[in-house]
N, C-alpha and C positions, 0 to 999 in steps of 0.2 A: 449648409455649405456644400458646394462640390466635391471637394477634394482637400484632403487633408493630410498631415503626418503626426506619425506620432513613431520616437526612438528609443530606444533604448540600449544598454548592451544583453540582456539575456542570458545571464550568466549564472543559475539559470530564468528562465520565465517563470513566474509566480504567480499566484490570485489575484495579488496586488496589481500586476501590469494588466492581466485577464481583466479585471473590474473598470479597468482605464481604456482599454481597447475597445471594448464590450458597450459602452458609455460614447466613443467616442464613433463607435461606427452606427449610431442609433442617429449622430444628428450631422455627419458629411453620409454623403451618398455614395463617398468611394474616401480609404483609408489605407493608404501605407504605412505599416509596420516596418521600421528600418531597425536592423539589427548592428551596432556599431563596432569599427574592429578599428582599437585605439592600439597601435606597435608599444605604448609606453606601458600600458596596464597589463598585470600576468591573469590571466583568466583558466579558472578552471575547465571550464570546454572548450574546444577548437568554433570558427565562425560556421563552419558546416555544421556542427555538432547545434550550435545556439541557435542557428536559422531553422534548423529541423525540428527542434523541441518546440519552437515559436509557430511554427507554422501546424504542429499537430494541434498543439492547445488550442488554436484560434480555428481550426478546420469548419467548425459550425457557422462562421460567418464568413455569408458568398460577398460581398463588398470587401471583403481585406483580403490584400495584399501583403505577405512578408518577405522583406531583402532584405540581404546585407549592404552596407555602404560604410566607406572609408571617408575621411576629410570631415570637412566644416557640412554642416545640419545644414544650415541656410543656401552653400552650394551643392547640396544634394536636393535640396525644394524648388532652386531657380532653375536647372537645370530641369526637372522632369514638371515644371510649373504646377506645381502644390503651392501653392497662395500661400495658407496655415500650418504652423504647427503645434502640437499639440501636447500639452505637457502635463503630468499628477503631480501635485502637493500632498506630501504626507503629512507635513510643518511648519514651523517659521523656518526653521532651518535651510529646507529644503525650497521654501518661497524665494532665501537670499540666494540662495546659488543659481535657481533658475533665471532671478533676475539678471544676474549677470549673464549668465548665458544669453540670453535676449538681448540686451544690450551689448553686448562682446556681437553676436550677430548682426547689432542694427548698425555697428561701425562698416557694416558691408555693404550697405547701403541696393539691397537689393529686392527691399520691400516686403519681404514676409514679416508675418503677424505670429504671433504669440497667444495661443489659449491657454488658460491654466483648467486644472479640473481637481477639485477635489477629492480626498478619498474616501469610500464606504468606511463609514466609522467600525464597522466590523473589522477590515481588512487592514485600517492605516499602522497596523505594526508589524506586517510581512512584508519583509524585504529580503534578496536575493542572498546576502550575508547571515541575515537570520538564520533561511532553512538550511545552510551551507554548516552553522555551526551546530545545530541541530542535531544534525546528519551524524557530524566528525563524533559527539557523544552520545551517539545510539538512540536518540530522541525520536518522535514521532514527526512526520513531515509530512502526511497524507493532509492534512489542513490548510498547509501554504503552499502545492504546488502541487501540477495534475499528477496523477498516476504514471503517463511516461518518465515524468521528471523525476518523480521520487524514486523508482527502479535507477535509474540513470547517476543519482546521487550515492545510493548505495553500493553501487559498480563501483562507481572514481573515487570516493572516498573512503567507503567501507570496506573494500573489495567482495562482497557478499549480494549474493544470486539468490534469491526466496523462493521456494517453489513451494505451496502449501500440499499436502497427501492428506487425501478424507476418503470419506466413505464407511458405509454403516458397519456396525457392529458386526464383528468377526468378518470382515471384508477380508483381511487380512492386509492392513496398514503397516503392523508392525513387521510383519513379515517384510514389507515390498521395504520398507525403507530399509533393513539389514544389508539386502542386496545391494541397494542403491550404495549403499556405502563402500562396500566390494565393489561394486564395477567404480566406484570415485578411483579405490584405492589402485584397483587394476590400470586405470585411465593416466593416472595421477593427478586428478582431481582432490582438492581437499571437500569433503561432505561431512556435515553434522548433522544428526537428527535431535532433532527440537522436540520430546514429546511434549504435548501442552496438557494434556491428562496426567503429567507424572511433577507439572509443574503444580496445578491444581489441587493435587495431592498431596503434594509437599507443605502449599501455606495450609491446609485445612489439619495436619498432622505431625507437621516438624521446624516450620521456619517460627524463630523468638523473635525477631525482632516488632517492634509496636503495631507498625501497620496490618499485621497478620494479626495479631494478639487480637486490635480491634474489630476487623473482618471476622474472625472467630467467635469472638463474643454476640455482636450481632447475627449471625447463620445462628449460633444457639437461640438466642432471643426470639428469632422469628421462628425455628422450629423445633424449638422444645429442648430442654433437659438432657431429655433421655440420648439425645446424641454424642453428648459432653462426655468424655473420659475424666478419668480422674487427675488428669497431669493438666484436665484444661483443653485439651485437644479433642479435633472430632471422630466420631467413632462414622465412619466413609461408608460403610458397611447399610448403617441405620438411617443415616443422610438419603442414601441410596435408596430403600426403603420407601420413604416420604418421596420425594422431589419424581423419582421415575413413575410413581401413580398417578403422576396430574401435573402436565405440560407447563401449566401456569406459575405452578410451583417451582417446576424447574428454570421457567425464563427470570420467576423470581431472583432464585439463587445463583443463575449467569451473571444477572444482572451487581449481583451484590460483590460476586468476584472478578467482573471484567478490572477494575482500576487496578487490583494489588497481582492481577495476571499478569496486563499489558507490561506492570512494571518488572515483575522477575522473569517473564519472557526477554525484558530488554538488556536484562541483568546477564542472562543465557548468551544471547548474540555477542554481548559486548567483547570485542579484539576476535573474534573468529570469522576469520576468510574464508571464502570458497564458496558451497553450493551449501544452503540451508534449508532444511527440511524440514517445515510444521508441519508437526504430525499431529493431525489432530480433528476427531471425527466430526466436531460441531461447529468446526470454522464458517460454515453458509449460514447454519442457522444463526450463529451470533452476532453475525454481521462484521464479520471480522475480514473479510477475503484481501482489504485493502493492506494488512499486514505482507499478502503474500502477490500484490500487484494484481491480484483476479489471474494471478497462474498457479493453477489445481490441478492437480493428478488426482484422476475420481480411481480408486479400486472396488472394480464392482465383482461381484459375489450370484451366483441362484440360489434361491431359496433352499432347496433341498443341502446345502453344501454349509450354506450358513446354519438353518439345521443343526446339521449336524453337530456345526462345530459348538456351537450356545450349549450341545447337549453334554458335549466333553469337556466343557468349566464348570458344569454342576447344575446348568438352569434348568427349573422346571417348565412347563408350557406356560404358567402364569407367569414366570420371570422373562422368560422370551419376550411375549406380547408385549409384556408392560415396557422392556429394552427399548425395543422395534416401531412401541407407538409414540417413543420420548423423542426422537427424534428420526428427520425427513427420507425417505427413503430416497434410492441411488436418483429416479429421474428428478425427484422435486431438488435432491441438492442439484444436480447438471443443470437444470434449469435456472435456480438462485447464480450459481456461477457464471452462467452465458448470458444472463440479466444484467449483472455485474458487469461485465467484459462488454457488452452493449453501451449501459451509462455512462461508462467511463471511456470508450474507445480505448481502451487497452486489455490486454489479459490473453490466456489462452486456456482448454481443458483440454488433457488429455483422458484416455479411456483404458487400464490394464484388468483385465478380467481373471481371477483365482479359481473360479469353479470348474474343482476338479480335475483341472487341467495337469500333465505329468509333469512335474516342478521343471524340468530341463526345457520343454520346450515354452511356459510361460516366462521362467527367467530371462529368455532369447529373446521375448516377444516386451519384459521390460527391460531389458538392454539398449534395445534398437528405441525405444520408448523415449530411455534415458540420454540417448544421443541426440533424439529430437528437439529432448525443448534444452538442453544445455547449447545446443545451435540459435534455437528461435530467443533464448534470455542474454545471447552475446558472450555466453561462457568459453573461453577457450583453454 
């Protein structure tokens, strides 16, 4: 077909409309996207707000078109002569309402048609509602809607800004987030720092409840006894030992604590507003960045400085190596980040350097840093 519509309200855009738009501009050769602004309905975005998010998701398709429009679908079609429009089924349900809608438009006798389209049976239980209540209890929403979107949900309804802080061992993480916290408080910004290493630590050596217990149990099972304390808990130490000798073993054991992570990470955020800080060295390589929207603050380090510092926690040259080869150094993470921020068309990294540097004038250089992307994430 030439020319088609397909509407919605957008409130926000989701996978679901993505998979219907996506569908529907593979078979008209030109597709408007109308974004609907009903005075009766309370909507959590504004119509600029909804047209904007709509129009970044669909960016990759040069045939669509996204507007806003008020009034009746049908004279918004006769008016710009789009013949079709174009509508997803997620159900019976949602089959009966559209019916009407088509027939409530065909009392207008103005000759537009009605396509109906299916939904990817992956996708037909994301709806705009869904990720909305998702959101309200701390839930994961990287699944049902782009990356702008989910940043954007976290703002309006969480009040919470994510900025993830990485960077290799003895970068000095720990340090940059202390400050960040200082310049929030100086600012008046509220800032929490999120270690994700001190959460890791905690199911592996202190949380009772079953889920940990079972995670526990199994990290013993696959790596031996000898890690097991006597309360039952893991001895971190010895864990450390095994898994930082051989990569494999370590994506093992990521692997085994991403679920009961993501959850007491979400346990962490839950009621706290303001600017949140993952701190946390292995966010690229775990594949995690979409926690923090693909916006990173890399702290990078020289050699000689890191050095140093591996030598004043006690490492020998063989504990160094084996730290250093467990995981990516500074360019392969910047690079996994800006890969990130590419696929997804959203994100940003920033760059603060430790080495060496007289703490006053680095502090000034992550101040001004700190002001950067609290501007570019809409923080005010």
């Amino acid at each position: 077909m030439e020319h088609a519509l397909y509407a919605f309200s957008g409130d926000p855009i989701t996978y679901g409309h993505i998979d219907i738009i996506e569908r529907a501009a593979k078979i008209a050769n030109r597709l408007t996207v109308g974004i609907g602004a009903n005075p009766d309905k309370k909507y959590l975005f504004s119509l600029d707000e909804r047209t904007g998010m709509a129009r970044q998701a669909v960016a990759h398709l040069p045939n669509v078109e996204v507007t806003p429009f008020d009034g009746l679908l049908v004279d918004y079609a006769c008016e710009h002569s789009i013949p079709v429009i174009i509508r997803g089924l997620r159900n019976g349900e949602d089959l009966n309402y559209e019916l009407l809608l088509h027939q409530g438009g065909q009392t207008q006798r103005l000759g537009i048609e009605t396509v109906f389209l299916p939904p990817d049976q992956a996708k037909v239980h994301i709806s705009s509602s869904m990720a909305k209540a998702i959101q309200k209890e701390q839930g994961l929403v990287h699944e049902l809607v782009p990356m702008p979107v989910k940043q954007a949900l976290e703002a309006r309804l969480s009040g919470q800004y994510i900025l993830g802080v990485t960077g290799t061992i003895a970068a000095g993480k720990s340090y940059a987030c202390e400050r960040l916290l200082e310049f929030g408080a100086r600012r008046g910004t509220a800032v929490h720092n999120i270690d994700l290493d001190k959460i890791g630590h905690d199911i592996l050596s202190a949380r009772t409840e079953p889920l940990y217990d079972e995670t526990r149990k199994r990290i013993i099972s696959r790596f031996g006894d000898g890690i097991c304390k006597d309360d039952g808990m893991i001895d971190r130490k010895r864990l450390g030992e095994i898994v930082f000798s051989d990569n494999s073993l370590l994506r093992e054991l990521n692997e085994m604590m991403r679920t009961p992570l993501l959850l007491r990470l979400r346990k962490e955020m839950y009621g706290k507003k303001g600017v949140l800080l993952f701190n946390a060295a292995l966010i690229a390589e775990a594949d995690m960045l979409f926690l923090c929207n693909n916006n990173a603050l890399v702290i990078t380090v020289n050699a000689e400085t890191q050095e140093r510092r591996l030598r004043e926690r006690g490492l020998d040259d063989k504990q160094i190596a084996r730290r250093l080869a467990s995981q990516y150094n500074e360019q392969q993470k910047i690079s996994v980040i800006r890969n990130a921020i590419d696929r997804d068309r959203h994100g940003d990294v920033w760059l603060h350097d430790t080495s060496g540097a007289e703490h006053r004038v680095a502090d000034d250089h992550l101040a001004e840093t700190f002001d950067q992307i609290l501007a570019r994430m809409g923080c005010k």
